[in-house]
PDB file of N, CA, C and O in Angstrom:
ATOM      1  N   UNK A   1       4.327 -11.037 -16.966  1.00  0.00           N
ATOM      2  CA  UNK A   1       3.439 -11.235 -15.837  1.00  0.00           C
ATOM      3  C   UNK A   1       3.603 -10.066 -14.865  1.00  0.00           C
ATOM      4  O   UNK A   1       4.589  -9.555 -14.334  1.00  0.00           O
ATOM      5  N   UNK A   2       1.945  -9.759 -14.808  1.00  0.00           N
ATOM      6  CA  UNK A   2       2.865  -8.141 -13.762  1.00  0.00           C
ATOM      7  C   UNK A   2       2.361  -8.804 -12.253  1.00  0.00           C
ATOM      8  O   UNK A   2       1.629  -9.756 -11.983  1.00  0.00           O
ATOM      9  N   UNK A   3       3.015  -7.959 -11.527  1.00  0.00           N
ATOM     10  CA  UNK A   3       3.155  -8.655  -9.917  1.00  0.00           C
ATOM     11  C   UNK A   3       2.114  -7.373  -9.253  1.00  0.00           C
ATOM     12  O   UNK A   3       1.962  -6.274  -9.786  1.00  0.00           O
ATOM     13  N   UNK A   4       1.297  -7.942  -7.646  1.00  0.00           N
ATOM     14  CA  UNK A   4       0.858  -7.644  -6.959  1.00  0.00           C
ATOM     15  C   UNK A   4       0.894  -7.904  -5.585  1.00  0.00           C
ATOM     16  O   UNK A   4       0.912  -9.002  -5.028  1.00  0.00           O
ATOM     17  N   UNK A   5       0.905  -6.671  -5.045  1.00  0.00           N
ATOM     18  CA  UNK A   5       1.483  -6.544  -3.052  1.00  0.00           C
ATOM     19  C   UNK A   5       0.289  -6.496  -2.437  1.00  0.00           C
ATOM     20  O   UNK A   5      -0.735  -6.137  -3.017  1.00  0.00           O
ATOM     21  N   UNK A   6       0.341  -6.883  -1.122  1.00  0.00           N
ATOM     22  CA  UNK A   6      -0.266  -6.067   0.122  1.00  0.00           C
ATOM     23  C   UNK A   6       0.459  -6.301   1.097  1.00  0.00           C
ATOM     24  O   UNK A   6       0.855  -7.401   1.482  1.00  0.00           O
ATOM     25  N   UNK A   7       0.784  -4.652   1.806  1.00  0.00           N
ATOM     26  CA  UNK A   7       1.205  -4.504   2.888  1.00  0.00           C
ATOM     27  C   UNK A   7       0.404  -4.260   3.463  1.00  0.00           C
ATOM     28  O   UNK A   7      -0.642  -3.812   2.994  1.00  0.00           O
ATOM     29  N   UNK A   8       0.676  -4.532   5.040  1.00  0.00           N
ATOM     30  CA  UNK A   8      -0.374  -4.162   6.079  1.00  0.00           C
ATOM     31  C   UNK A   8       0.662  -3.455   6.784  1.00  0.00           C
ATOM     32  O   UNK A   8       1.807  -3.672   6.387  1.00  0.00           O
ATOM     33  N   UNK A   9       0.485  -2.525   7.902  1.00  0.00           N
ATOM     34  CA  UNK A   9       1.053  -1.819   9.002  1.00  0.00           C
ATOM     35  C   UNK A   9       1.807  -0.028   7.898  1.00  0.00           C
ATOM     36  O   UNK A   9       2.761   0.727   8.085  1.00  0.00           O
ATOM     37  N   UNK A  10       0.843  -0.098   6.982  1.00  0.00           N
ATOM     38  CA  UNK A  10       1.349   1.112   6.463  1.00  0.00           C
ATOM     39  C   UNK A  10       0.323   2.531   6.917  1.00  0.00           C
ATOM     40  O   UNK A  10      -0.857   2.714   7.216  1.00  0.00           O
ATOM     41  N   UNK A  11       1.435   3.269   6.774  1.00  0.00           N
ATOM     42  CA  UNK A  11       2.717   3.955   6.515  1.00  0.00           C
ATOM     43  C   UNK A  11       3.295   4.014   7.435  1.00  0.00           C
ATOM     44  O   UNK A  11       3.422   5.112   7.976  1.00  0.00           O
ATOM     45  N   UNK A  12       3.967   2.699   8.070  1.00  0.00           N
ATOM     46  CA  UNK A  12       5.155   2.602   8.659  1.00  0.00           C
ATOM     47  C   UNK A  12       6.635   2.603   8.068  1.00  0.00           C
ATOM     48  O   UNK A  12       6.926   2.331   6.904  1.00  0.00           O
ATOM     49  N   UNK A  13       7.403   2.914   8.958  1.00  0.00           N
ATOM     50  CA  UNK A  13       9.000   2.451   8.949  1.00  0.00           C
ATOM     51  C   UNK A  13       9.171   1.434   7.874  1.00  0.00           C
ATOM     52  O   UNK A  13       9.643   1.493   6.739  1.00  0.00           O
ATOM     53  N   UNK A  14       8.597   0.406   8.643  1.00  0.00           N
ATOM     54  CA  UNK A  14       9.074  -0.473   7.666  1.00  0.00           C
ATOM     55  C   UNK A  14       8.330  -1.200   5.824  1.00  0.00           C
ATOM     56  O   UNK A  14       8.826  -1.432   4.722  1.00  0.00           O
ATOM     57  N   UNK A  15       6.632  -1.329   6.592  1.00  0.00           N
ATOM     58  CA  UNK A  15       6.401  -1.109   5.178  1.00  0.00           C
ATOM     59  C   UNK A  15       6.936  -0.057   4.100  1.00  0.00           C
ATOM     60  O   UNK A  15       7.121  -0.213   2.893  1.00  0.00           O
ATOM     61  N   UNK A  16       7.075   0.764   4.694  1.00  0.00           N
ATOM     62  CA  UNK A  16       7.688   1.860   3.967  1.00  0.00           C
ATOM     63  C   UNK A  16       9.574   1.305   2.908  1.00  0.00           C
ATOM     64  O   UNK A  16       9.880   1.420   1.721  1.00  0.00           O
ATOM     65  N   UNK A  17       9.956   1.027   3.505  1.00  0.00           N
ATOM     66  CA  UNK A  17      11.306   0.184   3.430  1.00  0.00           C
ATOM     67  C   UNK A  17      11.503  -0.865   2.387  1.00  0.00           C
ATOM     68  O   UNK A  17      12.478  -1.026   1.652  1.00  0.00           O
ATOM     69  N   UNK A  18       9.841  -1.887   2.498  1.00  0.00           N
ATOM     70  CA  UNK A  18      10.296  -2.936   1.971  1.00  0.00           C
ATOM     71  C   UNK A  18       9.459  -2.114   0.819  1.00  0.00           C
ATOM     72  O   UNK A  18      10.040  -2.294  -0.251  1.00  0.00           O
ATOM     73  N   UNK A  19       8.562  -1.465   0.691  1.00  0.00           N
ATOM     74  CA  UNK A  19       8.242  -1.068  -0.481  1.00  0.00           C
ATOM     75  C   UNK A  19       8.744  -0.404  -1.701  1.00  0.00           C
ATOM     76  O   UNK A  19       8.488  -0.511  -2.901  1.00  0.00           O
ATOM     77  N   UNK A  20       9.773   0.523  -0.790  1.00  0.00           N
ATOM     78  CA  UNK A  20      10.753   1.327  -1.585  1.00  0.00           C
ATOM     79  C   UNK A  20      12.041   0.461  -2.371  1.00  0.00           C
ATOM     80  O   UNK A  20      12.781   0.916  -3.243  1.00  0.00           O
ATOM     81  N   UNK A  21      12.068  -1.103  -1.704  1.00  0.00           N
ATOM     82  CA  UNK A  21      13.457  -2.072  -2.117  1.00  0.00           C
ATOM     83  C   UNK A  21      12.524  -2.626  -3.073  1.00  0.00           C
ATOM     84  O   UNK A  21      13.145  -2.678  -4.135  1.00  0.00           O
ATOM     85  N   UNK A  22      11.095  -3.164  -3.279  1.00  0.00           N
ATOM     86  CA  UNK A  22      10.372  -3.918  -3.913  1.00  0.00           C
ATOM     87  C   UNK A  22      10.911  -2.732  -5.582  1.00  0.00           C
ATOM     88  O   UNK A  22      11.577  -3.060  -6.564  1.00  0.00           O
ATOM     89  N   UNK A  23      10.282  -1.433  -5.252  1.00  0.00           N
ATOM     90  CA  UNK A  23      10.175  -0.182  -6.537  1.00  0.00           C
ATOM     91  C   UNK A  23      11.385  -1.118  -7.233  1.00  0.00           C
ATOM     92  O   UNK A  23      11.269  -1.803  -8.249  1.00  0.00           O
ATOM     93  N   UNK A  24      12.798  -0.921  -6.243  1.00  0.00           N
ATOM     94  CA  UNK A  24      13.767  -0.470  -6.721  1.00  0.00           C
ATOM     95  C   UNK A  24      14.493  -2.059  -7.495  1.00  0.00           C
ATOM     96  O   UNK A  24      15.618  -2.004  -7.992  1.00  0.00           O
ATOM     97  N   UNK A  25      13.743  -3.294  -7.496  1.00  0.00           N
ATOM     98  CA  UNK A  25      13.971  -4.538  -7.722  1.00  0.00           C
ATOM     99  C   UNK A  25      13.428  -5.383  -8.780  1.00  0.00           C
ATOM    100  O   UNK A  25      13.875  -6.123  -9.655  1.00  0.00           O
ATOM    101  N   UNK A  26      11.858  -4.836  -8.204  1.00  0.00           N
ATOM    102  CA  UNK A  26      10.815  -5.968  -9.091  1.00  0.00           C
ATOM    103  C   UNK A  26      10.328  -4.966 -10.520  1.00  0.00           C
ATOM    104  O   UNK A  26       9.340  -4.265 -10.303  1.00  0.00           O
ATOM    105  N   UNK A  27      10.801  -4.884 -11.604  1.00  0.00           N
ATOM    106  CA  UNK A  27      10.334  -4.427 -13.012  1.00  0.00           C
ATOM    107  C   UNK A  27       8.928  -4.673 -13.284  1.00  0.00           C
ATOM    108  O   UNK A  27       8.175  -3.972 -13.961  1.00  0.00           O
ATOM    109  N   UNK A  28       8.618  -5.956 -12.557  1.00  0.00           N
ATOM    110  CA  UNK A  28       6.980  -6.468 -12.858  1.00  0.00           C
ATOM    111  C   UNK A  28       6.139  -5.624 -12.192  1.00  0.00           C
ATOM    112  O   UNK A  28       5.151  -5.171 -12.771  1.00  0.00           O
ATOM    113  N   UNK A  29       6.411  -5.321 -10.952  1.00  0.00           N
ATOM    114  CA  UNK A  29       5.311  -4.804  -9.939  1.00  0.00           C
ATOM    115  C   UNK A  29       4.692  -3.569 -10.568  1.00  0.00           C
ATOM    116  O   UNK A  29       5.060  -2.495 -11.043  1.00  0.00           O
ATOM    117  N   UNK A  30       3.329  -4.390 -10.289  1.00  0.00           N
ATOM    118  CA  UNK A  30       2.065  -3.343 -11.166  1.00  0.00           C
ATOM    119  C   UNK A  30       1.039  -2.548 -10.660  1.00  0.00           C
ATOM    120  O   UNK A  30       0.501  -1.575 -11.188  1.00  0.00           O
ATOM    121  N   UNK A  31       0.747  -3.258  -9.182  1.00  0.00           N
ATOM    122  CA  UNK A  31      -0.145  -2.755  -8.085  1.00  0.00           C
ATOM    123  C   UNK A  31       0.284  -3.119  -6.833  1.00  0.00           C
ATOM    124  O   UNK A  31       0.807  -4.201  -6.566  1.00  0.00           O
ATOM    125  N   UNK A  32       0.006  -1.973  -5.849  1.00  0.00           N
ATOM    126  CA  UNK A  32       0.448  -2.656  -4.274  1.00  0.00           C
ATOM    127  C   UNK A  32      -0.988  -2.053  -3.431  1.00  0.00           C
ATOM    128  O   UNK A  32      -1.267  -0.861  -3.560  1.00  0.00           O
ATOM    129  N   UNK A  33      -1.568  -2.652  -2.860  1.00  0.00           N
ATOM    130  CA  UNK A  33      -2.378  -2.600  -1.951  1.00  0.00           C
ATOM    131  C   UNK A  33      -1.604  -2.192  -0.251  1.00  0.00           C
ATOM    132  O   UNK A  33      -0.611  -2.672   0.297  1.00  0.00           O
ATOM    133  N   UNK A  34      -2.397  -1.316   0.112  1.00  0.00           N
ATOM    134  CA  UNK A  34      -2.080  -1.061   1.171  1.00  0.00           C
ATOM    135  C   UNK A  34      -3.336  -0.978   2.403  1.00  0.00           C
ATOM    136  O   UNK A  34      -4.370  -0.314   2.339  1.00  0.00           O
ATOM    137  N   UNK A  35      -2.814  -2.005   3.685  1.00  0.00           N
ATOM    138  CA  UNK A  35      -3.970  -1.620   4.540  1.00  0.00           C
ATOM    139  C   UNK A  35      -3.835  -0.908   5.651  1.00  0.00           C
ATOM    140  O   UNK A  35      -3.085  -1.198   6.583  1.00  0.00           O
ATOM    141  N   UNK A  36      -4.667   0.188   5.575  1.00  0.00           N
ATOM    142  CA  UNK A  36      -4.392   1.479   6.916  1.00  0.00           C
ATOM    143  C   UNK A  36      -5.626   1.375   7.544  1.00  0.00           C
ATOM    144  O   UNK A  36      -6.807   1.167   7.268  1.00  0.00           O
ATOM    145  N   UNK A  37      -4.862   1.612   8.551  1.00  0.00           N
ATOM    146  CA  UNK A  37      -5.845   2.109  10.054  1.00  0.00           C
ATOM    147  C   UNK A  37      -6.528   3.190   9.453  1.00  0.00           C
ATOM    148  O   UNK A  37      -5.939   3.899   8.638  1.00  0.00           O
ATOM    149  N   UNK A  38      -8.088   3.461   9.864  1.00  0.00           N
ATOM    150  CA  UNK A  38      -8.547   4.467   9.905  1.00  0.00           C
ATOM    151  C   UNK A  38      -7.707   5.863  10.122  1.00  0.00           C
ATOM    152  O   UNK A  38      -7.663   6.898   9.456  1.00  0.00           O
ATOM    153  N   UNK A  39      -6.999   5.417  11.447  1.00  0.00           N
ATOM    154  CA  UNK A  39      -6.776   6.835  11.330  1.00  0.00           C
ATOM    155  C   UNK A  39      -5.511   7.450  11.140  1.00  0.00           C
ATOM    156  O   UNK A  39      -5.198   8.555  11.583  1.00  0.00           O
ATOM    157  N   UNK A  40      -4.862   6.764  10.528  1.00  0.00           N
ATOM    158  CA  UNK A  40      -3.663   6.856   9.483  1.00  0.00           C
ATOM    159  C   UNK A  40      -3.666   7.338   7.973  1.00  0.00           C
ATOM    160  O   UNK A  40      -2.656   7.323   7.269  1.00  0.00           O
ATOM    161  N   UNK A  41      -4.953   7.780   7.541  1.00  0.00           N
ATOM    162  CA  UNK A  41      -5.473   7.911   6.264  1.00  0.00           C
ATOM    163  C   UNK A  41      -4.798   9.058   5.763  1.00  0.00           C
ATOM    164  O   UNK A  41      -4.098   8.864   4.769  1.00  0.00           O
ATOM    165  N   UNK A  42      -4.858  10.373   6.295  1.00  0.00           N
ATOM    166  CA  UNK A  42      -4.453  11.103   6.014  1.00  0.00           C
ATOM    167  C   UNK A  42      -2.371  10.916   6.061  1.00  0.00           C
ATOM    168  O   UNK A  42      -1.772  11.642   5.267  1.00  0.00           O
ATOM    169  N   UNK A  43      -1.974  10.480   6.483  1.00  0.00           N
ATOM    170  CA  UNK A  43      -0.474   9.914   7.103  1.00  0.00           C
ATOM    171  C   UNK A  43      -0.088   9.360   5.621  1.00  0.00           C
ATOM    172  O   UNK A  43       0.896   9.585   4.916  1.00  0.00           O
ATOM    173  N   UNK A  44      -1.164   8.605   5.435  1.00  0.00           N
ATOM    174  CA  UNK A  44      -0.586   7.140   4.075  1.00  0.00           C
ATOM    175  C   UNK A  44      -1.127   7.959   2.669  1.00  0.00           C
ATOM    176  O   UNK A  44      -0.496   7.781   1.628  1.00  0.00           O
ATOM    177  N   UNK A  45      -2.064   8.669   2.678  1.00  0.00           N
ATOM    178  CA  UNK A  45      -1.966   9.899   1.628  1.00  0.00           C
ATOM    179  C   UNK A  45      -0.865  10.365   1.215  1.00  0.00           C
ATOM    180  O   UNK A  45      -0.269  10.031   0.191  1.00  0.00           O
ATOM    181  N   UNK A  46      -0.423  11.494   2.329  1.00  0.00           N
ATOM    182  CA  UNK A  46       0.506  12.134   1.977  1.00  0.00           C
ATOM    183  C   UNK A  46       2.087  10.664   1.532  1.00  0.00           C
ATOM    184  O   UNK A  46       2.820  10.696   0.544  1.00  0.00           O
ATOM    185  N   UNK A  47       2.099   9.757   2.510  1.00  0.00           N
ATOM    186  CA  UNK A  47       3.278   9.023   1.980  1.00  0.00           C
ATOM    187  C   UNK A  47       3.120   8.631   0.800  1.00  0.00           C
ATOM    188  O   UNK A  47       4.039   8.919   0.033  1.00  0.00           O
ATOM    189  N   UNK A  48       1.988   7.888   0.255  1.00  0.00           N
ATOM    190  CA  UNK A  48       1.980   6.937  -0.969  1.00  0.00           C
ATOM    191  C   UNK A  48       2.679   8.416  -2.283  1.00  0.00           C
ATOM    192  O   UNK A  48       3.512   8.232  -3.170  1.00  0.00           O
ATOM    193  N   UNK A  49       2.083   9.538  -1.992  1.00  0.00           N
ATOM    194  CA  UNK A  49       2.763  11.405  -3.237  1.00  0.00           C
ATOM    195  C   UNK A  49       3.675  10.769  -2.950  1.00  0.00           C
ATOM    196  O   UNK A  49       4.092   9.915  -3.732  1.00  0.00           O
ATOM    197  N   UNK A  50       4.402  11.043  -1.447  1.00  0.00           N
ATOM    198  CA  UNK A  50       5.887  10.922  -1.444  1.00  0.00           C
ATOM    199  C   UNK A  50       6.393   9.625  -2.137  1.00  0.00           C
ATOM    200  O   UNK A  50       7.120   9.521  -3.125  1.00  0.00           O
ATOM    201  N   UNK A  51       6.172   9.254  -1.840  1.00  0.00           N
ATOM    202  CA  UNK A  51       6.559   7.634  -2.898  1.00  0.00           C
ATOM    203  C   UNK A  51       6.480   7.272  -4.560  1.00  0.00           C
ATOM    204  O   UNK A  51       7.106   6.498  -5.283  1.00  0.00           O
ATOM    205  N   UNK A  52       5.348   8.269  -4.786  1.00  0.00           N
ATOM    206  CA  UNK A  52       4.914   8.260  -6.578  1.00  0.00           C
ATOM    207  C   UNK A  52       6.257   9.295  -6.736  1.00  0.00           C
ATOM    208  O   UNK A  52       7.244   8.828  -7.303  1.00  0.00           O
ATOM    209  N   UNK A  53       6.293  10.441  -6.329  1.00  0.00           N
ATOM    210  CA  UNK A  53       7.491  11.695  -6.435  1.00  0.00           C
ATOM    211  C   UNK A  53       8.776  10.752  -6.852  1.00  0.00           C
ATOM    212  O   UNK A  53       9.476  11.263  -7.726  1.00  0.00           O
ATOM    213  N   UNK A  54       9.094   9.801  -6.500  1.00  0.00           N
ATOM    214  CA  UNK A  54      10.449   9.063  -6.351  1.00  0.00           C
ATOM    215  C   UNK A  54      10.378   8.419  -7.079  1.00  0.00           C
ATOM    216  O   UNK A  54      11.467   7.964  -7.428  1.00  0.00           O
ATOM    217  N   UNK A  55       9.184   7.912  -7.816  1.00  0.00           N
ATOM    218  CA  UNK A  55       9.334   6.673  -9.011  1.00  0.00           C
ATOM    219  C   UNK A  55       9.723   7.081  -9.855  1.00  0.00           C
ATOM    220  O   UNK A  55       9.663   6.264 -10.774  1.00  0.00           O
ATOM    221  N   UNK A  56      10.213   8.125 -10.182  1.00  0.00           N
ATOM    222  CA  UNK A  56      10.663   8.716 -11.650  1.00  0.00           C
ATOM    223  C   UNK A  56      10.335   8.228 -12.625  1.00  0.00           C
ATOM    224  O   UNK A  56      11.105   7.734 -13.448  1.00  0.00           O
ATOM    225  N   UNK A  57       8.910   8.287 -12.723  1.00  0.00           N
ATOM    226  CA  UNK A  57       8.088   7.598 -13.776  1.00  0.00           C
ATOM    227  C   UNK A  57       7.555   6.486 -13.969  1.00  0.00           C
ATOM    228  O   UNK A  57       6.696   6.211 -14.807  1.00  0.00           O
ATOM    229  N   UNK A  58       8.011   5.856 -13.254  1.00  0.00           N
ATOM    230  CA  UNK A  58       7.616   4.393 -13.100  1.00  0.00           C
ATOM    231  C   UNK A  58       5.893   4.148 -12.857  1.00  0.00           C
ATOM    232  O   UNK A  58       5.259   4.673 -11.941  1.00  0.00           O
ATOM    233  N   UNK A  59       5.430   3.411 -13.691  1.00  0.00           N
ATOM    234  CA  UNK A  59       3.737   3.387 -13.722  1.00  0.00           C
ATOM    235  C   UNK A  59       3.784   2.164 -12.406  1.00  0.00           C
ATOM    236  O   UNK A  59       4.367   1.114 -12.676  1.00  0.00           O
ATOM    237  N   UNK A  60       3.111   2.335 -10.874  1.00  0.00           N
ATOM    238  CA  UNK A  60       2.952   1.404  -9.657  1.00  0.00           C
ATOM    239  C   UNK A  60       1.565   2.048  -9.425  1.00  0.00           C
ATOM    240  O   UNK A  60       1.624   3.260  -9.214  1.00  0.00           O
ATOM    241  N   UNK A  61       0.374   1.521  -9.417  1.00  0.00           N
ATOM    242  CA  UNK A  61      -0.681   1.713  -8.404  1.00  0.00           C
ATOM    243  C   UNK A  61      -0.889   1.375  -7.265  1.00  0.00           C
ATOM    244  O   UNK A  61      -0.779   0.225  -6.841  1.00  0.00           O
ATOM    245  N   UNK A  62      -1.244   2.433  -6.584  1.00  0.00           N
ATOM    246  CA  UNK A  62      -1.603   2.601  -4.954  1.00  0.00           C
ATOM    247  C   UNK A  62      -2.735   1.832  -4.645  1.00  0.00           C
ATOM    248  O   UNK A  62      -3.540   2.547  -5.242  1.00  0.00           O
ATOM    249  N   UNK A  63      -3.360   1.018  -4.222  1.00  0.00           N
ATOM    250  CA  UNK A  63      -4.737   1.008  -3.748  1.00  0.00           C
ATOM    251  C   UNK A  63      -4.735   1.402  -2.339  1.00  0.00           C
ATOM    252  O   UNK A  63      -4.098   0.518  -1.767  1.00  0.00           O
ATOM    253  N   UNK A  64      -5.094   2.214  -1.541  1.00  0.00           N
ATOM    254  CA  UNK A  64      -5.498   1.956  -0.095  1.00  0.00           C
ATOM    255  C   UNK A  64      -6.541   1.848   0.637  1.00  0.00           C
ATOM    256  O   UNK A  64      -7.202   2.747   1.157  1.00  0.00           O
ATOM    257  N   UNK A  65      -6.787  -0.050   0.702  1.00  0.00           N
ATOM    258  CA  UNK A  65      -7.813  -0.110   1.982  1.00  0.00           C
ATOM    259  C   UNK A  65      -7.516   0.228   3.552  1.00  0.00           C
ATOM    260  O   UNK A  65      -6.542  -0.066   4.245  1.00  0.00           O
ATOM    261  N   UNK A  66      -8.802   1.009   3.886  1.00  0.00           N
ATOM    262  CA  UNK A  66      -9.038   1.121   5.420  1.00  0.00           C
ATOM    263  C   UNK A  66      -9.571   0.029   6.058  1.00  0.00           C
ATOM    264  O   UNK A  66     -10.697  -0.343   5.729  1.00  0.00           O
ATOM    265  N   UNK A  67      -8.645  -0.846   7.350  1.00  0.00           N
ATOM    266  CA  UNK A  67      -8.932  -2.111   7.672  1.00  0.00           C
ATOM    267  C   UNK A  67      -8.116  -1.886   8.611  1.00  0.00           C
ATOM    268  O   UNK A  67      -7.656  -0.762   8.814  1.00  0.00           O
ATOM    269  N   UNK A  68      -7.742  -3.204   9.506  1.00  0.00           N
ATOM    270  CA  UNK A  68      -7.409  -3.413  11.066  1.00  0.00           C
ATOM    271  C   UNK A  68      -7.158  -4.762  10.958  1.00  0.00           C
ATOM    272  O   UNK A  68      -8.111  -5.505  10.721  1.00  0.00           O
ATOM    273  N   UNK A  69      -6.092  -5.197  11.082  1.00  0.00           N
ATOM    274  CA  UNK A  69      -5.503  -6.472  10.759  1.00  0.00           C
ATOM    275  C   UNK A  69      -5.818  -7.081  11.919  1.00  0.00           C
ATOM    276  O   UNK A  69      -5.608  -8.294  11.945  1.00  0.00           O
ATOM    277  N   UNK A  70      -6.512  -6.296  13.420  1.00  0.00           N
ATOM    278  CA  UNK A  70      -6.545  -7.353  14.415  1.00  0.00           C
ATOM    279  C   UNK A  70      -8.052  -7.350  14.644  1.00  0.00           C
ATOM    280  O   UNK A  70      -8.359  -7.841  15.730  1.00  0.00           O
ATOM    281  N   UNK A  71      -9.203  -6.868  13.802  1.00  0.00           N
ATOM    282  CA  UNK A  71     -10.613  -6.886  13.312  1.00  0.00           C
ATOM    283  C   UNK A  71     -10.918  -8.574  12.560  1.00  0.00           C
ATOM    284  O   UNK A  71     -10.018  -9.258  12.073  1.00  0.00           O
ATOM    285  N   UNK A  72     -12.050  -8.891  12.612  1.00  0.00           N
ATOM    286  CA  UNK A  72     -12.516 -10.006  11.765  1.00  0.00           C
ATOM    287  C   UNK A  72     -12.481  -9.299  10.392  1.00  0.00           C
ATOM    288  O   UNK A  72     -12.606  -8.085  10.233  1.00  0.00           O
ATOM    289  N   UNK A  73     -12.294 -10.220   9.420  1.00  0.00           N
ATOM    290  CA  UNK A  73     -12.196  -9.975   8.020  1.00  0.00           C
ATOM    291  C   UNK A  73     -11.810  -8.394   7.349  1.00  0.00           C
ATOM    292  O   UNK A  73     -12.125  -7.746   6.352  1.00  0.00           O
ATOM    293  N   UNK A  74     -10.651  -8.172   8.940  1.00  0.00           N
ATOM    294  CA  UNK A  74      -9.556  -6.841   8.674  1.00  0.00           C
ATOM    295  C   UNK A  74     -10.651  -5.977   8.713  1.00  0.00           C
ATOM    296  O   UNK A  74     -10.406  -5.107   7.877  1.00  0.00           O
ATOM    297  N   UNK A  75     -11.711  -5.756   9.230  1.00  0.00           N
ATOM    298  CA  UNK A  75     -12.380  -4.811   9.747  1.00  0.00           C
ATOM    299  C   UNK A  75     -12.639  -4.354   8.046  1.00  0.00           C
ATOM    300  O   UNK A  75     -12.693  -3.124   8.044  1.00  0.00           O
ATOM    301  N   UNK A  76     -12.774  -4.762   6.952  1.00  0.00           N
ATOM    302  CA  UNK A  76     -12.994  -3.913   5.506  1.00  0.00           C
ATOM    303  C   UNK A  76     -14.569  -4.512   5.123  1.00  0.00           C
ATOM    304  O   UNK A  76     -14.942  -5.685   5.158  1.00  0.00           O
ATOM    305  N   UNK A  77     -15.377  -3.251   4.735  1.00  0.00           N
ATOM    306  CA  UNK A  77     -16.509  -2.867   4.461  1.00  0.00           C
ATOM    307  C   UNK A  77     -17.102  -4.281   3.337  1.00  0.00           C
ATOM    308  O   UNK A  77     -16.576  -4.635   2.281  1.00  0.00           O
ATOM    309  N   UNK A  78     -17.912  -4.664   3.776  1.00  0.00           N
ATOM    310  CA  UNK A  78     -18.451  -5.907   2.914  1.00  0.00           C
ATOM    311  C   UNK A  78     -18.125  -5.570   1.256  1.00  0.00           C
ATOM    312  O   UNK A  78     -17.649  -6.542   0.671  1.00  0.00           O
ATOM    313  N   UNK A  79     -18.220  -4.940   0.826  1.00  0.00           N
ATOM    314  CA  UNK A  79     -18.581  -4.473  -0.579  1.00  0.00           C
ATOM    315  C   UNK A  79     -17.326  -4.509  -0.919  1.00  0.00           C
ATOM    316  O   UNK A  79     -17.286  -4.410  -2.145  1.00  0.00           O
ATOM    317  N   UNK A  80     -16.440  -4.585  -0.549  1.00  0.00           N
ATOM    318  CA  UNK A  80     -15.001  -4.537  -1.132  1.00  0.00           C
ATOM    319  C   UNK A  80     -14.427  -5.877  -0.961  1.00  0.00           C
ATOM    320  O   UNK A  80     -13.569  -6.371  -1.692  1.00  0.00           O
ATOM    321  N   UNK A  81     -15.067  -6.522   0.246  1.00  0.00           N
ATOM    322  CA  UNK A  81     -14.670  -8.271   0.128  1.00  0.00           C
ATOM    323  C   UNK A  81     -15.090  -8.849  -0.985  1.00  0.00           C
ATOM    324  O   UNK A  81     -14.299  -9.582  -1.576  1.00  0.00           O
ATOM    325  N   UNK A  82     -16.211  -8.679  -1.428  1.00  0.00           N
ATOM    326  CA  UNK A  82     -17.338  -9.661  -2.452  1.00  0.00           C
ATOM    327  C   UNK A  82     -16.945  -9.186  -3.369  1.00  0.00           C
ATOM    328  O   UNK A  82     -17.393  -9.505  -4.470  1.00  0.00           O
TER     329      UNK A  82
END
């Protein structure tokens, strides 16, 4: 059974943290969703490289939605809800 995340408040400190203990724990984890602020996009780019760089191979997909956790329905573009 493969496993699936979403963090919100990335590329923070701490998402950052629990994501890197999740790599280093869960064998299953297959995809992690991530939700960024607009204007963090470029920020959570460059982190998610830095983060693939460290998997030493390990197959994890990135998704990153642009959303706002304090927006109605996280501020994300209809077409990606439905």
């Amino acid at each position: 059974m493969e496993h699936v995340y979403l963090f919100t408040g990335f590329p923070g400190f701490i998402s950052n943290q629990l994501i890197m203990e999740l790599l280093r724990r869960d064998d299953a984890l297959n995809k992690i969703y991530l939700l960024v602020l607009p204007e963090q996009k470029i920020k959570a780019e460059a982190e998610i490289k830095s983060i693939e760089n460290e998997l030493d191979g390990a197959k994890v997909v990135f998704e990153m939605v642009i959303g706002d956790i304090t927006k109605e329905n996280l501020d994300i573009p209809f077409e990606l809800i439905s």
